[in-house]
VOPAGU-2260 file (C-alpha; in pm, 1 decimal, decimal comma):
REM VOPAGU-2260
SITE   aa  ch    i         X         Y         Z
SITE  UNK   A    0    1169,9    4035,8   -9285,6
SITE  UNK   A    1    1046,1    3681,2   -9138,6
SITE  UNK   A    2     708,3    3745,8   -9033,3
SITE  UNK   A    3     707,9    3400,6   -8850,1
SITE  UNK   A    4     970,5    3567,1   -8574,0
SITE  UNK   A    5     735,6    3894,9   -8480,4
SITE  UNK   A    6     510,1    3859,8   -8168,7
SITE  UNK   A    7     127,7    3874,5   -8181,3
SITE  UNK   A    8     151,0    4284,6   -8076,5
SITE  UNK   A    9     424,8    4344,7   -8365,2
SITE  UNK   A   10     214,2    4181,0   -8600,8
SITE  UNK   A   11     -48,0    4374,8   -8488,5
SITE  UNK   A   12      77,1    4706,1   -8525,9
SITE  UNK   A   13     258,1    4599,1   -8880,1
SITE  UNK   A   14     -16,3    4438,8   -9039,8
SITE  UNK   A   15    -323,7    4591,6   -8900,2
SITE  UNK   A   16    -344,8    4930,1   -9143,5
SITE  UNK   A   17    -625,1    5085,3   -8935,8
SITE  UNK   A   18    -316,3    5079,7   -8647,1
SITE  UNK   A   19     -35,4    5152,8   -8869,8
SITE  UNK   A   20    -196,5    5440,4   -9063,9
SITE  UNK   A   21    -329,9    5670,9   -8806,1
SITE  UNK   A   22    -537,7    5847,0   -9132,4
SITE  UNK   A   23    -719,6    5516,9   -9205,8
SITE  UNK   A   24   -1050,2    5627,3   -9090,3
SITE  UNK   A   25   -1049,4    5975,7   -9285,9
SITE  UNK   A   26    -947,6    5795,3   -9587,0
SITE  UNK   A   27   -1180,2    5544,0   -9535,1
SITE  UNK   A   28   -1464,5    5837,1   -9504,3
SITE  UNK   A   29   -1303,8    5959,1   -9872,5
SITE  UNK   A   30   -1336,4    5651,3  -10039,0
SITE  UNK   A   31   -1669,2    5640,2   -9968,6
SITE  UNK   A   32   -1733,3    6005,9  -10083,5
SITE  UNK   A   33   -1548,9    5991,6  -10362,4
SITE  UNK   A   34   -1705,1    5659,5  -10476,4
SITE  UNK   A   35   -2021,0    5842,0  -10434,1
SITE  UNK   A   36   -1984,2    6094,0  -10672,2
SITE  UNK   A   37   -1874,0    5842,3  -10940,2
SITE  UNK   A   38   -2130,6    5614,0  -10946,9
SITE  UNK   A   39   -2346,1    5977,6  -10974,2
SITE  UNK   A   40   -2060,0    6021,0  -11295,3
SITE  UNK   A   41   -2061,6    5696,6  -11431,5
SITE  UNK   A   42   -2421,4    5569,3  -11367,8
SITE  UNK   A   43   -2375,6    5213,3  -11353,5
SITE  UNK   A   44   -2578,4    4921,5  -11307,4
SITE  UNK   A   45   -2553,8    4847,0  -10946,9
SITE  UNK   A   46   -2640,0    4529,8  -10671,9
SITE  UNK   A   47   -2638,8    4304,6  -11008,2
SITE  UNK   A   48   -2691,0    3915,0  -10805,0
SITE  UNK   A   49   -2415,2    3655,4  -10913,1
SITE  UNK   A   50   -2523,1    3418,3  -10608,9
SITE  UNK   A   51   -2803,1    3364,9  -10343,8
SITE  UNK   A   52   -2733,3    3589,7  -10041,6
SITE  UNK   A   53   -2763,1    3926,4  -10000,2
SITE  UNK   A   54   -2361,8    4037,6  -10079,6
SITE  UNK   A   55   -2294,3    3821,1  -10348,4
SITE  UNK   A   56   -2375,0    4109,6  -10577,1
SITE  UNK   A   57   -2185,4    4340,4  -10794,9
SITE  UNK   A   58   -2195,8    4658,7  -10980,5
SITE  UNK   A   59   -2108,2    4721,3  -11349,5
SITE  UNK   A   60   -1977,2    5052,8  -11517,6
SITE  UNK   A   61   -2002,7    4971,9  -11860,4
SITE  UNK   A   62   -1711,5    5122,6  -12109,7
SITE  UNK   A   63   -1839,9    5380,0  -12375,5
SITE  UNK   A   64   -1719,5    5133,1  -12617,3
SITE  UNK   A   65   -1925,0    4854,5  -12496,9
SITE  UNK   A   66   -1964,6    4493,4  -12657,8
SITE  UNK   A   67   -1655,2    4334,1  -12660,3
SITE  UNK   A   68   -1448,1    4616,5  -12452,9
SITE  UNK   A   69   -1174,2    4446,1  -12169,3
SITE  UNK   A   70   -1358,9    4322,7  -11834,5
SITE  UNK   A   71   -1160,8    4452,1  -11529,3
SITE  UNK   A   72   -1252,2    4290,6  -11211,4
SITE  UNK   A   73   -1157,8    4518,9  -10868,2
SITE  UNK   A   74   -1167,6    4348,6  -10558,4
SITE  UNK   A   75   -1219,3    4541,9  -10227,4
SITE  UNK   A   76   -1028,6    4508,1   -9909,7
SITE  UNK   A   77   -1121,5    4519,5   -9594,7
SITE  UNK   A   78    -981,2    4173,9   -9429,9
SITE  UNK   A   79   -1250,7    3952,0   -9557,1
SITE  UNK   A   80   -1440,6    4094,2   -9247,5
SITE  UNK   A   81   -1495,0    4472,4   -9370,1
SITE  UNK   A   82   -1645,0    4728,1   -9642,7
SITE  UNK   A   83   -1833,8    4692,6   -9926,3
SITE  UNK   A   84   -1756,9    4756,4  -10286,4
SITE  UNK   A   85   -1943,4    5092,2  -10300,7
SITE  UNK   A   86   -1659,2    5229,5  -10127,1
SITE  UNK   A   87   -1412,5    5160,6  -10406,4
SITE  UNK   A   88   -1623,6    5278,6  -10727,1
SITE  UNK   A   89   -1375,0    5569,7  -10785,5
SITE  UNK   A   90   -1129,5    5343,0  -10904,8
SITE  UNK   A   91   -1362,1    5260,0  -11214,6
SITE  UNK   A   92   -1321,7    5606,1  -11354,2
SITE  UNK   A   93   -1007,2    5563,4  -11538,8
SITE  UNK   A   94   -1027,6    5178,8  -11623,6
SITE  UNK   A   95   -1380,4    5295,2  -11783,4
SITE  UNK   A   96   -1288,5    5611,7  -11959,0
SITE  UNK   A   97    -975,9    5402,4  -12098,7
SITE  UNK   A   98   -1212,8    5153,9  -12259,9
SITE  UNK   A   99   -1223,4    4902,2  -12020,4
SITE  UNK   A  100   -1610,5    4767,7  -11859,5
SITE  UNK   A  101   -1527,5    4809,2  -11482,2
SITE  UNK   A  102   -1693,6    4538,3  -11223,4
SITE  UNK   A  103   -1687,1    4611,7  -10834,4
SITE  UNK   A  104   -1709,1    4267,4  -10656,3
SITE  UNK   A  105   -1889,0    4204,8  -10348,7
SITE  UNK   A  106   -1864,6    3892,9  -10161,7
SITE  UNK   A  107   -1984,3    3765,6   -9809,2
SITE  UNK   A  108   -1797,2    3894,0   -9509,2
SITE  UNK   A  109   -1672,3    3713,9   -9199,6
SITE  UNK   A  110   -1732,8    3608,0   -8920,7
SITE  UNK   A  111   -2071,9    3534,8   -9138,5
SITE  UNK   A  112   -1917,0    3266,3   -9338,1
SITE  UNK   A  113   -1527,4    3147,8   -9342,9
SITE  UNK   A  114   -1234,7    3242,7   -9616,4
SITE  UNK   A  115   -1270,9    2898,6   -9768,3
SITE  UNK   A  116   -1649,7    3022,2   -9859,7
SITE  UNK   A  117   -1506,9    3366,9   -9963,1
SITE  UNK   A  118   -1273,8    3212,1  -10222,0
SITE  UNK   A  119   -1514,3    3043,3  -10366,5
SITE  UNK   A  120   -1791,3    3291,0  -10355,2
SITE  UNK   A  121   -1501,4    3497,0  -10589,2
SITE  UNK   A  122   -1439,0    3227,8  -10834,9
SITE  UNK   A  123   -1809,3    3183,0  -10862,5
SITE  UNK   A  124   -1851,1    3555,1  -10980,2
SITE  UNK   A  125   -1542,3    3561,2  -11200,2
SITE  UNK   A  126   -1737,2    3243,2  -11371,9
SITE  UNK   A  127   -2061,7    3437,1  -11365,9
SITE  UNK   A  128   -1881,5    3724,6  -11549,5
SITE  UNK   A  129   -1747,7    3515,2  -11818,9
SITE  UNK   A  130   -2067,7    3347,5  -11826,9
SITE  UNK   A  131   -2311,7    3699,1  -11865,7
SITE  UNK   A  132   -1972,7    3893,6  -12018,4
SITE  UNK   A  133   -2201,2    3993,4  -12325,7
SITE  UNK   A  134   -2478,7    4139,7  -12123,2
SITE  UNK   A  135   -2266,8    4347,1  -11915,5
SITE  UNK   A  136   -2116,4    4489,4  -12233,4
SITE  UNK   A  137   -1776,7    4330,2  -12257,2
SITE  UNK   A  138   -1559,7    4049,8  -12408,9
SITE  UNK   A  139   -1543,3    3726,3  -12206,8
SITE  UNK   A  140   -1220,0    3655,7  -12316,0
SITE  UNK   A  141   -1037,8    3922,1  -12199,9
SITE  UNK   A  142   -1083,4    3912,4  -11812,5
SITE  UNK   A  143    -873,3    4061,8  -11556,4
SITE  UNK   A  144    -855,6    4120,1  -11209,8
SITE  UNK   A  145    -710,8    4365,7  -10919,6
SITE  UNK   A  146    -796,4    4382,6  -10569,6
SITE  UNK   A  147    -682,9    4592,6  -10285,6
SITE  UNK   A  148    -521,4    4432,5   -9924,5
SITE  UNK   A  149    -724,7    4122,5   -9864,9
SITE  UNK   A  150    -894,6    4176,4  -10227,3
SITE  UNK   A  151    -559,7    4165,7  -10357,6
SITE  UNK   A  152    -526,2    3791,4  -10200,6
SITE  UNK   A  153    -908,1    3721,6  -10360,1
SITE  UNK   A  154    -760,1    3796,8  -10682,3
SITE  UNK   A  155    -469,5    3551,2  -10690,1
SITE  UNK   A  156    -689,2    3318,9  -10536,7
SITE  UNK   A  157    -903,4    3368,0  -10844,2
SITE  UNK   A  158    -601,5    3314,8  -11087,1
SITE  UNK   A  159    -509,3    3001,3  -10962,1
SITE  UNK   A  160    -835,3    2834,1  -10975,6
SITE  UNK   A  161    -808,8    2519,6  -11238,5
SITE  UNK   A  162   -1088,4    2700,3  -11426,1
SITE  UNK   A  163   -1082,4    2378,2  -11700,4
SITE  UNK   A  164   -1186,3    2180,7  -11407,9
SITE  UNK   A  165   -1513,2    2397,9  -11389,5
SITE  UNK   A  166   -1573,8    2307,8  -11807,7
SITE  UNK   A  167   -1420,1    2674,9  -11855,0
SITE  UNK   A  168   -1107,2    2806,4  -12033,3
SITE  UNK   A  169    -757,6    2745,8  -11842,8
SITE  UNK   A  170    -656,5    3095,3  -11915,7
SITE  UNK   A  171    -975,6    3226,1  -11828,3
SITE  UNK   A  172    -810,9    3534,7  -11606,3
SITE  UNK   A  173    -561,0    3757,4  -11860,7
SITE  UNK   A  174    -390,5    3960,4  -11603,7
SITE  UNK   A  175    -407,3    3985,9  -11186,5
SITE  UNK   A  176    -297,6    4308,7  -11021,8
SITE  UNK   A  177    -211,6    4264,8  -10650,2
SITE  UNK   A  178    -203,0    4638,5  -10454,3
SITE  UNK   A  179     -64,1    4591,2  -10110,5
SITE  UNK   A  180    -187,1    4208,1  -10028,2
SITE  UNK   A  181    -188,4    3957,2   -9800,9
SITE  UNK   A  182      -4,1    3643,3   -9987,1
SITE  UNK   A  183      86,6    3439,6   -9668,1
SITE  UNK   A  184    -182,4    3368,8   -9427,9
SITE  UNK   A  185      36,4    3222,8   -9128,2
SITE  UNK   A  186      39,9    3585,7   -8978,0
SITE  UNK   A  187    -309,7    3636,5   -8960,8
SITE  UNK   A  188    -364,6    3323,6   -8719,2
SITE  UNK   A  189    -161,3    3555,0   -8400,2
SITE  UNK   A  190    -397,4    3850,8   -8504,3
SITE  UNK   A  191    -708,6    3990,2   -8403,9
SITE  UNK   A  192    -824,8    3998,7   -8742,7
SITE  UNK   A  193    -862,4    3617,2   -8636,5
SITE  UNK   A  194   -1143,0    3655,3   -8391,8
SITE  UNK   A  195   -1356,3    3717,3   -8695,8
SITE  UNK   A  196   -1172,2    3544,1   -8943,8
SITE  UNK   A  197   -1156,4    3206,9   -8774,9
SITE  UNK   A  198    -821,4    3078,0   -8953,1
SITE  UNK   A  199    -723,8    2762,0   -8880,9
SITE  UNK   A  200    -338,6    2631,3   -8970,3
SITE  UNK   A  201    -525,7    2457,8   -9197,9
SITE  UNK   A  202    -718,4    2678,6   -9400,1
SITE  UNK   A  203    -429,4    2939,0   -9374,4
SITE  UNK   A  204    -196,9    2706,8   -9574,0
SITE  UNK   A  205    -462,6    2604,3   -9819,5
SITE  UNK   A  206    -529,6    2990,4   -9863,4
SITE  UNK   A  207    -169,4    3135,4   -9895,0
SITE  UNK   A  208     -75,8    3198,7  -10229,2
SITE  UNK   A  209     274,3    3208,1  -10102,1
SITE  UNK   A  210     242,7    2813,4  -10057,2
SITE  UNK   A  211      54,4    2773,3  -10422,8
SITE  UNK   A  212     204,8    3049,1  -10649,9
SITE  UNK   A  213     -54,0    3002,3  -10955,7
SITE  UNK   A  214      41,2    2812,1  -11251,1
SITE  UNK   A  215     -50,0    3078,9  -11512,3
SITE  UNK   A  216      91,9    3231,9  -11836,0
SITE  UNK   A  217     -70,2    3529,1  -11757,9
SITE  UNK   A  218      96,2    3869,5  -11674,9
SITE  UNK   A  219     112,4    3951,9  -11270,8
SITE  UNK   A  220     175,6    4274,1  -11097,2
SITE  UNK   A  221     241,4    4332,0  -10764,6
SITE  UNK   A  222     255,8    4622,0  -10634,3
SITE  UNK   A  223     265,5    4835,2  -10230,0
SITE  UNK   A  224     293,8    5149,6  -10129,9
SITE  UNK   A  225     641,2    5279,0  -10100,0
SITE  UNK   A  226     570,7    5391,2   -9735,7
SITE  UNK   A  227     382,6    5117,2   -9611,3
SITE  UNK   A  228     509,5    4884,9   -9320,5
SITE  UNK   A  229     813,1    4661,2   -9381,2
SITE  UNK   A  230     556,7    4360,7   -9304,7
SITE  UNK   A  231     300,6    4457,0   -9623,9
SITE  UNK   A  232     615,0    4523,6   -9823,0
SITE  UNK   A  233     765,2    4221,3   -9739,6
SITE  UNK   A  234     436,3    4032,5   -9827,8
SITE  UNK   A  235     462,0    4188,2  -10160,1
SITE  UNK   A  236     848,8    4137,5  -10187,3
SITE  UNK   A  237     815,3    3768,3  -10089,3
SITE  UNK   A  238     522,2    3690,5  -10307,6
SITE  UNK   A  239     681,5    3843,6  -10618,3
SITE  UNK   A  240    1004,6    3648,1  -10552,2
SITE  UNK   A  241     786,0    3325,0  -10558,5
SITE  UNK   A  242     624,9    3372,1  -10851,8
SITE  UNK   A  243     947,2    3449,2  -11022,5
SITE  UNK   A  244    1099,6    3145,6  -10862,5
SITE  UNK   A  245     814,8    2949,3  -11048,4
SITE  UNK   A  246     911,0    3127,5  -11369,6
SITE  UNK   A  247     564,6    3368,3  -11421,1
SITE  UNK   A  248     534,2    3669,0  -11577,0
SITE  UNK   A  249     560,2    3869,5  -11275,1
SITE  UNK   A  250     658,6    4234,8  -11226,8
SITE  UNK   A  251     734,9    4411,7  -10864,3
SITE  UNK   A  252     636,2    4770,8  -10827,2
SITE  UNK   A  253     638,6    4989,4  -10502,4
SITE  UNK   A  254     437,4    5309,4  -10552,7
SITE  UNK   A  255     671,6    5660,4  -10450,6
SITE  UNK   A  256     475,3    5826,8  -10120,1
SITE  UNK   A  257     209,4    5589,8  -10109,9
SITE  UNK   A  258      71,6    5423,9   -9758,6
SITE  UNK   A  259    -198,2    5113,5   -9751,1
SITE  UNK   A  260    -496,8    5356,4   -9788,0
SITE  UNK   A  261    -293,8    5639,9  -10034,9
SITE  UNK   A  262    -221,9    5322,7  -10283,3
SITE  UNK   A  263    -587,4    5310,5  -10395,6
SITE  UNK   A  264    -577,4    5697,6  -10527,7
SITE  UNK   A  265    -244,2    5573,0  -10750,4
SITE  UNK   A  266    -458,2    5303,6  -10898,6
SITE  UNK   A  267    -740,9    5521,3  -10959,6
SITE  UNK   A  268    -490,8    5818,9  -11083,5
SITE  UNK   A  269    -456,4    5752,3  -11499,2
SITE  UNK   A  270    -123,7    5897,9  -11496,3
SITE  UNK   A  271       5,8    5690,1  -11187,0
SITE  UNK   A  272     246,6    5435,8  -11289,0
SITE  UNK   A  273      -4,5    5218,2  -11121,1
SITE  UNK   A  274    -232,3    5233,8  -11300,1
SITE  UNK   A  275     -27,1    5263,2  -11615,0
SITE  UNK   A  276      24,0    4883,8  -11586,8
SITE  UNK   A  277    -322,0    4818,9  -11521,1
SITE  UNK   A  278    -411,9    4978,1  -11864,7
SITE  UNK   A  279    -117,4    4802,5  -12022,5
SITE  UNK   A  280    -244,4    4445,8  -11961,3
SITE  UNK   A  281    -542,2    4543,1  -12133,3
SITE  UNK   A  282    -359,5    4700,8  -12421,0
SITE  UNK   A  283    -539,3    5013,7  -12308,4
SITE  UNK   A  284    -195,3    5239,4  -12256,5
């Protein structure tokens, strides 16, 4: 599908989940109840600072195992204009009882600052992590990411960083997982996602990971929901063929029955194939 030939309304209604999934709201409500109960579960440390306003902040489930377990970082969603990372702690369950230390990522929100301030608000925590990756009870050299929808775009973001620039390892991140993202920007700019997001051309090509497929020997997945819209799955499709076309480690997955919102229970489901290869990069499964 060329997502350059769809009108602003198609675009719309194929890349706006809270149109396209007429659940979005109820699931939205479950996340946050079921996120609720796990922090209750897990007991975490929670609203940890890794910058100086109020939502560069983070919470930390550490691994029963603790000291040098596998970090896993899970970005949120939400369009870089929505949520919170409190509504995603019940995908920590499984990545923590596996053995992994399990780090929800906040970050500022738009229209309050712009994408280019996101991005780097991200990279600044992932350096924080590796920096404090002793305190919070895991190994700072073993360091991976997911993210969900826009999170999913943080997290390649994050990967191709030139970390040695910043006096830190090249191969700092060890694995990305991608769940139903947005890897080319250039739609967004017709959307009304835009009145908050304030894309320019500009800052959409800069920001596509489509244009600037990291250069990274470390594993990729990426993976959408099976019944999602043929726009999202043709993000992930097009995204996985560039990365193979620039010969990374990259693997395509589409998860059976799963919509934009249903994705996040596969990843949080230890028997999903989802998060299967989650585990795997780890060497957890």
């Amino acid at each position: 599908m060329d997502l350059d030939l769809l009108s602003a309304d198609e675009l719309e209604a194929l890349m706006n989940p809270r149109i396209a999934v007429a659940e979005a709201e109820d699931y939205i409500a479950d996340y946050i109840q079921r996120s609720a109960e796990a922090r209750e579960r897990l007991q975490g440390r929670l609203d940890i600072a890794y910058g100086d306003t109020p939502l560069q902040n983070l919470d930390v489930f550490a691994a029963p195992e603790s000291g040098n377990a596998p970090i896993h970082i899970f970005i949120h969603g939400g369009y870089w204009r929505a949520l919170d990372k409190s509504a995603g702690s019940f995908v920590a369950e499984a990545l923590v009882e596996a053995g992994a230390t399990t780090v929800m990522l906040n970050h500022d929100l738009c229209p309050s600052v712009t994408l280019d301030d996101i991005v780097g608000q991200v990279r600044s925590a992932v350096a924080w992590i590796h920096a404090n990756a002793g305190d919070l009870g895991g190994d700072p050299n073993r360091i991976f990411i997911s993210g969900h929808s826009a999170g999913a775009h943080l997290a390649m973001m994050a990967l191709g960083h030139d970390w040695e620039s910043d006096g830190l390892p090249p191969d700092l991140i060890k694995g990305v997982v991608g769940v139903s993202g947005v890897y080319d920007l250039a739609p967004i700019l017709k959307m009304s996602v835009n009145d908050d997001v304030r894309l320019s051309n500009d800052m959409a090509a800069r920001n596509s990971p489509m244009l600037h497929p990291p250069a990274t020997s470390a594993p990729l997945v990426v993976a959408v929901g099976q019944q999602e819209t043929k726009a999202f799955v043709a993000q992930s499709k097009d995204f996985h063929q560039v990365c193979m076309g620039a010969g990374l480690d990259c693997q395509y997955l589409e998860c059976p029955g799963d919509d934009h919102f249903s994705v996040l229970y596969s990843l949080a489901n230890p028997i999903s194939g989802l998060c299967g290869l989650v585990l795997r990069q780890m060497s957890l499964a």
